[in-house]
C-alpha positions in Angstrom: -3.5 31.2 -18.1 -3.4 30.7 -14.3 -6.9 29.7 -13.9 -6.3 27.3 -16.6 -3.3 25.8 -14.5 -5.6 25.8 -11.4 -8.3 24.0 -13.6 -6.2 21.5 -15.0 -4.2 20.7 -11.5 -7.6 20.5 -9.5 -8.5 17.7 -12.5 -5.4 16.0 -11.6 -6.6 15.6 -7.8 -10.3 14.6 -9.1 -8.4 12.1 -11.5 -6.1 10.7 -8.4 -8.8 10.5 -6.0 -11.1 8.3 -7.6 -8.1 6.2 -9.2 -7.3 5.7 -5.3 -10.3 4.2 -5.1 -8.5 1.0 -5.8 -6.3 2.3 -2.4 -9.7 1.8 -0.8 -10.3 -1.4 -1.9 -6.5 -2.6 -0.9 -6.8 -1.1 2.5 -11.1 -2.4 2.9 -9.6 -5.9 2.0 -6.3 -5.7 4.4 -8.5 -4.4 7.4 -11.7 -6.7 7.3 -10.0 -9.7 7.8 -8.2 -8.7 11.7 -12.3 -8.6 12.8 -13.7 -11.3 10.4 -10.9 -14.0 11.5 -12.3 -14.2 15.2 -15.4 -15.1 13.9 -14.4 -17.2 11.1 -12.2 -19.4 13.1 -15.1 -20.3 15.2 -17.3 -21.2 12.3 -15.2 -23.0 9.8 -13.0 -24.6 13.7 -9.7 -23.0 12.1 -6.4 -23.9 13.5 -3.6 -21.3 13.9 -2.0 -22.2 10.6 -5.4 -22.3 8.9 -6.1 -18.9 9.9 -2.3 -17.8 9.3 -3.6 -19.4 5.6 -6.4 -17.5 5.3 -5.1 -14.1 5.7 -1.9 -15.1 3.9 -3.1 -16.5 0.5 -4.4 -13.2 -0.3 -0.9 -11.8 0.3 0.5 -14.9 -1.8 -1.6 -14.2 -5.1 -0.9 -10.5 -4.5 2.7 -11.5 -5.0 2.3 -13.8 -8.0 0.3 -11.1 -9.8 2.8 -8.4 -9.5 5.5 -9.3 -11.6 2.7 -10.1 -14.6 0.7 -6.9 -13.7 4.0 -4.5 -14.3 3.9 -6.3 -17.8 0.6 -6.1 -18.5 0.4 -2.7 -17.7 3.2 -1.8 -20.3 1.4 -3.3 -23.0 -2.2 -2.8 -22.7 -1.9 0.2 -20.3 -2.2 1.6 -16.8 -6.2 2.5 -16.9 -6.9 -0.6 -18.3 -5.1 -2.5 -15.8 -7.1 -0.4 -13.2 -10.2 -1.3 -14.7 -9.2 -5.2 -14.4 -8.2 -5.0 -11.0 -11.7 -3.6 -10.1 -13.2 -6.7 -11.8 -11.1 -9.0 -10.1 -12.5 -7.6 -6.5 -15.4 -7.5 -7.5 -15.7 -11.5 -8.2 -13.4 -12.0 -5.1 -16.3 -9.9 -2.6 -19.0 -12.3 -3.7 -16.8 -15.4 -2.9 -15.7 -14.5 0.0 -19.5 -13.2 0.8 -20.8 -17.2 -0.2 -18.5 -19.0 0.8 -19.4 -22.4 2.4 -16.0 -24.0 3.6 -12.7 -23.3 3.9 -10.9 -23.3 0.4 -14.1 -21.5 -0.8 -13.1 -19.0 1.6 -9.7 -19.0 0.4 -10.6 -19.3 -3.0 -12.1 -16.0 -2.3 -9.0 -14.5 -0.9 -6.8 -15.6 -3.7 -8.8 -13.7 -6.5 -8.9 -10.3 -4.0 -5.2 -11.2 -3.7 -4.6 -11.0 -7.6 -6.5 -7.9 -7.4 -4.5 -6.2 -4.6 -1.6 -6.8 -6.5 -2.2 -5.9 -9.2 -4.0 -2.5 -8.1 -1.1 -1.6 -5.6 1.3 -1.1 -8.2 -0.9 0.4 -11.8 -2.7 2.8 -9.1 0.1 4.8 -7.9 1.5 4.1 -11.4 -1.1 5.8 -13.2 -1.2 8.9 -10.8 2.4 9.4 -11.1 2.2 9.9 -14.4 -0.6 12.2 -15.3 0.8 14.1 -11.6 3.3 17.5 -12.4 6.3 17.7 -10.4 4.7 20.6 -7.4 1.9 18.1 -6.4 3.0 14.6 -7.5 3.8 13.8 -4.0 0.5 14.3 -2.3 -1.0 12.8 -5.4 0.4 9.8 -5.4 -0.4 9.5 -1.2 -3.9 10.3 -1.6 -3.7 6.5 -2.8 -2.2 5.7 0.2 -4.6 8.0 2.4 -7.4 5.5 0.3 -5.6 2.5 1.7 -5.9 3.4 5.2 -9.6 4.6 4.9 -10.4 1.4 3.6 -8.6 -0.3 6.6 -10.5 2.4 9.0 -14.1 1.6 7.4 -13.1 -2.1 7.5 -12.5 -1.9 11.2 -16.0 0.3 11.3 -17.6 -2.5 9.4 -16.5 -4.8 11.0 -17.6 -3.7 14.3 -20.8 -2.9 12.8 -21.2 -6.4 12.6 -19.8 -7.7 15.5 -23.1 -8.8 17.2 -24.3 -12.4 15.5 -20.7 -12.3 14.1 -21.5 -11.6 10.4 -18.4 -12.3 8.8 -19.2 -13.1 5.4 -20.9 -9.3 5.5 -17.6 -8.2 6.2 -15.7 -9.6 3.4 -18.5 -8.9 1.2 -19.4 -5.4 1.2 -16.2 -4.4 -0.7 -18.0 -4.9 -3.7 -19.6 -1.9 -3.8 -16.4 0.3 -4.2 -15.2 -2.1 -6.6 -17.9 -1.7 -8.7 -17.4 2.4 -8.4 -13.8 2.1 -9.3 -14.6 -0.4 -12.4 -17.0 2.3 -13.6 -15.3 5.6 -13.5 -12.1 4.1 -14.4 -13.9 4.0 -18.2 -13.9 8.0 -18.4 -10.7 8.8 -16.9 -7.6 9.8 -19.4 -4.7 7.3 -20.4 -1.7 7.6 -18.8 0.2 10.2 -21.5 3.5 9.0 -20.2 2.4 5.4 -21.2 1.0 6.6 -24.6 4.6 8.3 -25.8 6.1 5.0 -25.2 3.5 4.0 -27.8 4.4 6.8 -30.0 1.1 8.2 -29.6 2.7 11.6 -28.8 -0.7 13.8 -30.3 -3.0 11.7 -27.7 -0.4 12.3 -24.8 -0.2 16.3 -26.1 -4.1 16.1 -25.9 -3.9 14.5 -22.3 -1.4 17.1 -20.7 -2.7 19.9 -22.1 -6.4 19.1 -20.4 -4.2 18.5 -17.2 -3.2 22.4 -16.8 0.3 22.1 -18.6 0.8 24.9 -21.1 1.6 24.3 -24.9 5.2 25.1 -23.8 5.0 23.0 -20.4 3.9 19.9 -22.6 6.9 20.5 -25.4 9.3 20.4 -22.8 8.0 16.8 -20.9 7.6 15.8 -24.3 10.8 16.4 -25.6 12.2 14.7 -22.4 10.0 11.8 -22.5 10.7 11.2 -26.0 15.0 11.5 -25.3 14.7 9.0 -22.9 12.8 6.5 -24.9 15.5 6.8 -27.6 18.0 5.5 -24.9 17.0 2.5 -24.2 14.3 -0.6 -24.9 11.5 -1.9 -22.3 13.7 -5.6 -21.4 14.0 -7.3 -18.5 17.6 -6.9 -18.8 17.8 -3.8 -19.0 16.0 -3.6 -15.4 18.4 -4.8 -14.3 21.4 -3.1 -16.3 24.2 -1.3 -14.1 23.0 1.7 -14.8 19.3 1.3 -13.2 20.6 -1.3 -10.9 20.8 0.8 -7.9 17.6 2.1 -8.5 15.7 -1.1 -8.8 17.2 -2.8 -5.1 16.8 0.3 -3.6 13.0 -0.5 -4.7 13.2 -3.4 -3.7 14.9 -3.0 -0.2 12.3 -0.6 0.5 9.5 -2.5 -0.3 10.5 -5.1 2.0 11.3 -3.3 4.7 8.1 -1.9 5.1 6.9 -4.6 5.8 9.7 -6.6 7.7 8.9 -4.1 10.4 5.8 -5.4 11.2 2.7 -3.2 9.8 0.6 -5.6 8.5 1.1 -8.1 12.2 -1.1 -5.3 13.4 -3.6 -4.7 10.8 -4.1 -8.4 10.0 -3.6 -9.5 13.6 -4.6 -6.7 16.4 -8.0 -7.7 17.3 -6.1 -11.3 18.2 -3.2 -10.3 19.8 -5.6 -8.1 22.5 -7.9 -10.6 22.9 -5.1 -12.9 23.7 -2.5 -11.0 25.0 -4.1 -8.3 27.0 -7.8 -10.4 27.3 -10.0 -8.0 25.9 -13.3 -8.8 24.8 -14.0 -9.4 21.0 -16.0 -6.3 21.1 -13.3 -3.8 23.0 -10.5 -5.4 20.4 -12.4 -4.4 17.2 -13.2 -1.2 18.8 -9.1 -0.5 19.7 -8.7 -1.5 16.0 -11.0 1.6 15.0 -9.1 3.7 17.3 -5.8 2.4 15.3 -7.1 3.2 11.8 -8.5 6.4 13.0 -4.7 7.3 14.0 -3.5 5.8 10.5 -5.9 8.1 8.7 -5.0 11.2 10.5 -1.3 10.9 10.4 -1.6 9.7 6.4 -3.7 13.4 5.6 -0.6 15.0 8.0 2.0 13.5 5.3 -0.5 14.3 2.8 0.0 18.2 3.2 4.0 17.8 4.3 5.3 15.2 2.1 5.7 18.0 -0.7 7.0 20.6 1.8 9.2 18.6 3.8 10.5 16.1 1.3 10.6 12.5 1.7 13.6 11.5 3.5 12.9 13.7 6.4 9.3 12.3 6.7 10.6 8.6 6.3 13.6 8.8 9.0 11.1 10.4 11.6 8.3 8.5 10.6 10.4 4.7 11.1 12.0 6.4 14.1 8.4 6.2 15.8 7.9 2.7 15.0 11.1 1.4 16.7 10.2 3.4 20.0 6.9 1.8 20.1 8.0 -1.5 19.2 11.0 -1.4 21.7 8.6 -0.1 24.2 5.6 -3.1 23.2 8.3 -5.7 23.9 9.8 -3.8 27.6 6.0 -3.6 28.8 5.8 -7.7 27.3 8.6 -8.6 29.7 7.3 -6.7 33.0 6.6 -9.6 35.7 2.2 -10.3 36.3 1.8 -7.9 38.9 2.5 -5.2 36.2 -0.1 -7.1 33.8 -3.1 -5.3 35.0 -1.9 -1.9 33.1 -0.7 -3.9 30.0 -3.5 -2.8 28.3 -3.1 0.8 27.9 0.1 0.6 27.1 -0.2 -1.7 24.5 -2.7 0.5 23.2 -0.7 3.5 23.5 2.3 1.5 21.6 0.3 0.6 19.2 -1.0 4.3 18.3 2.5 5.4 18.0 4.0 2.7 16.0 1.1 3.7 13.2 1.6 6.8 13.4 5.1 6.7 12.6 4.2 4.1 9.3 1.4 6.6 8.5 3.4 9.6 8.2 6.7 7.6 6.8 7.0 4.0 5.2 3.1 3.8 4.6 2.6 7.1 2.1 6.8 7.4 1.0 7.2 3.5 0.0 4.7 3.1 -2.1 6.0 6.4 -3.7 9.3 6.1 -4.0 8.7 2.6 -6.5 6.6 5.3 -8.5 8.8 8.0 -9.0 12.1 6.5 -9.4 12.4 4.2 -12.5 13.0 4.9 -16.1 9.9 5.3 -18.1 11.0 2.6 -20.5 11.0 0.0 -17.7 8.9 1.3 -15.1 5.9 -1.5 -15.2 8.3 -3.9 -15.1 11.1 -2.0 -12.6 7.6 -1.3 -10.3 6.6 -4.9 -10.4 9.7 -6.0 -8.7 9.5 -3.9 -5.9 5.7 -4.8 -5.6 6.4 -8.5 -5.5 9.5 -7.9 -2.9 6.3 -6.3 -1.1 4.2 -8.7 -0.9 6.2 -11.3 -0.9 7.8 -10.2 2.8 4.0 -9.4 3.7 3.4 -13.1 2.9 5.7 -14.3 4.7 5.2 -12.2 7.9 1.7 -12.9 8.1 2.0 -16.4 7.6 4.9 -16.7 10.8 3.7 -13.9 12.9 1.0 -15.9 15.2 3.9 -18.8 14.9 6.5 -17.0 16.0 4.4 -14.8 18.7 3.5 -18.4 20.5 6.8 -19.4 19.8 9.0 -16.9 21.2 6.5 -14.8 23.5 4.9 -11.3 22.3 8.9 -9.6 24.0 10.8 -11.0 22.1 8.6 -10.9 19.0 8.2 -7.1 19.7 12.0 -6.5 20.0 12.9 -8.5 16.8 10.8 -6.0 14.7 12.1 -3.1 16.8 15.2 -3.9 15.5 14.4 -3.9 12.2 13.1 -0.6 12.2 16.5 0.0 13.5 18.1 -1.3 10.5 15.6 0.3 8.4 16.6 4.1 9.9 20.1 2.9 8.5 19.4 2.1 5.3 17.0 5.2 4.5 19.9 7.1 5.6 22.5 5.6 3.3 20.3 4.9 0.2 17.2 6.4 -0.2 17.9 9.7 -2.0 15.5 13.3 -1.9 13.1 13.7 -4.7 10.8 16.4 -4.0 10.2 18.7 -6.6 11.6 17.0 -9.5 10.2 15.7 -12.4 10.4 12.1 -13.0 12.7 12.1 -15.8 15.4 14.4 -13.4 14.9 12.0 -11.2 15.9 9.4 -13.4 19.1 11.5 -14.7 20.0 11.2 -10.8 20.7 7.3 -11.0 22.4 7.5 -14.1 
């Protein structure tokens, strides 16, 4: 019986890690651009709000899909949705790889963007579901641990091909994962979570049982599954009832707060800002980037192996803690007089290690989490597409301001404004964001109500 268990929860893990494949593909596409844009700007003669356009349309679709992708992924399913999502970046790669002008280009971005969206919420989604409760956690963050290997090979990639500036290689290449994902995605299980809301409850048996659970182990997350359902229906208002109201803006306030406190400024924009700010060469700011993602990947396996053992509070207040250091400190070092200037670039380096390393081992894994674990089955597509669209809306609008308000108000200030939010973010973690480790989704659930 135990090396059945073993079996089953070492499937689970095979399962999550190439379903976080479309983590890859998020994190590829969010990374390739911070490199690509120095060269793109030269050869399409971009202005600042063309380039602020061409990372932020991707972010804009990513947005617009959500809300239609928690929906879809109710009624046709979370594998299927997967599955779409791979086709979607796969047709984005090659027109972003030929594209001849600008609004090809952006053309390009949009269709990723749909596909980002849309596989940032069914991916973690689908692994929460097929996850049990003693490894759900590090399941669900191997998507994330995808997500910033994809931004780390993107920043390899992209300084790959840094000589010649080969942009459109850059955007391109992504392809071949997608195509990966699209295929194995075929033989993987349905969600059985998913199939009791169909009634299917012999295919969802089927499913758990092959995932390690024992005939009594499935009765029991049968039985529960099938007393919530009889509670309630899959509405939109009932998402937003009183009784899973708190649930869904805690979602929601989450979401955006990961990204009101900056991330994606340095993933989309690094490469810029130290060519700029501290005058590196194109070559040493791609190469800083790869020292960045090599941090983000570290820390991510570090939460990996604690997020279970430590919870998710701890990891998140920490975590967020780090970031608003590093910020404060980035905007301090951004207000020293010139004669100071000279070492600005080691310590904006040094900042900008920290600050990751705090999102990687707290808002970057626990966010993304968090909208997974805490809804009601009945409504979670739809519950989880609200928190993803708060997500990428606030990255949307970030990423289209950020070189704005940087020229506008001077890197400092810029620096301090997000230090504060982290601030407020410390706050509200602290107040609102309860401890789920080790429970089951449905006890979970029975928390909020």
């Amino acid at each position: 019986m135990k090396s059945q268990k073993k079996k089953g929860l070492r499937l689970v893990i095979v399962i999550a890690a190439f379903a976080a494949i479309g983590g890859l593909l998020f994190g590829y596409d969010t990374g390739a651009i911070s490199g690509a844009l120095l060269f793109i700007k030269r050869d399409l003669l971009l202005d600042d709000v063309q380039q602020e356009a061409v990372v932020a349309v991707l972010l804009l679709f990513a947005a617009i899909s959500a809300p239609f992708a928690g929906h879809l992924a109710d009624k046709f399913g979370r594998k299927r949705m997967i599955i779409a999502a791979a086709g979607l970046f796969i047709i984005g790669a090659f027109l972003m790889a030929f594209s001849v002008d600008y609004l090809m280009l952006l053309a390009g971005r949009a269709v990723v963007g749909a596909a980002i969206g849309t596989a940032s919420m069914t991916v973690p989604l689908y692994i929460s579901e097929i996850s049990p409760a003693s490894i759900r956690g590090m399941c669900v963050s191997l998507n994330q641990l995808m997500v910033t290997i994809g931004i780390l090979a993107a920043f390899l990639v992209d300084l790959g091909f840094v000589h010649g500036g080969q942009w459109r290689w850059m955007l391109g290449i992504s392809a071949i994962p997608a195509l990966l994902l699209f295929t194995v995605m075929i033989f993987l299980p349905k969600s059985p979570r998913w199939l009791m809301s169909l009634g299917k409850r012999k295919e969802a048996e089927g499913i758990f049982n092959k995932l390690g659970n024992t005939p009594e182990e499935t009765d029991v997350s049968v039985q529960r599954i099938e007393t919530q359902l009889e509670r309630k229906d899959s509405t939109w208002k009932q998402v937003f009832a009183p009784a899973t109201r708190p649930a869904i803006f805690a979602g929601i306030f989450l979401a955006v707060l990961q990204q009101l406190t900056g991330i994606n400024t340095i993933i989309y924009y690094a490469p810029t800002m130290l060519a700029t700010v501290v005058k590196e060469s194109d070559t040493a700011a791609i190469l800083s980037t790869v020292g960045i993602g090599a941090v983000n990947v570290t820390m991510t396996v570090l939460a990996l192996f604690l997020i279970d053992r430590w919870g998710r509070r701890p990891l998140l207040l920490f975590g967020t803690s780090l970031m608003a250091i590093a910020l404060i400190g980035l905007g301090i070092a951004n207000a020293m007089p010139d004669t100071v200037m000279d070492s600005l670039g080691w310590i904006f380096n040094i900042a900008l290690f920290i600050y990751i390393a705090g999102f990687a081992i707290g808002l970057g894994p626990i966010a993304w989490l968090f909208l997974a674990e805490v809804y009601p089955l009945e409504i979670r597509g739809k519950a989880m597409s609200c928190g993803s669209f708060a997500n990428w809306a606030s990255n949307f609008i970030v990423a289209m301001t950020f070189l704005t308000i940087l020229n506008y108000l001077g890197p400092s200030i810029t620096f301090l404004m997000y230090g504060i939010i982290c601030i407020f973010t410390i706050i509200f973690i602290y107040k609102y964001i309860p401890e789920t480790k080790g429970k089951s989704l449905e006890e979970i659930q029975a928390f909020w109500q």
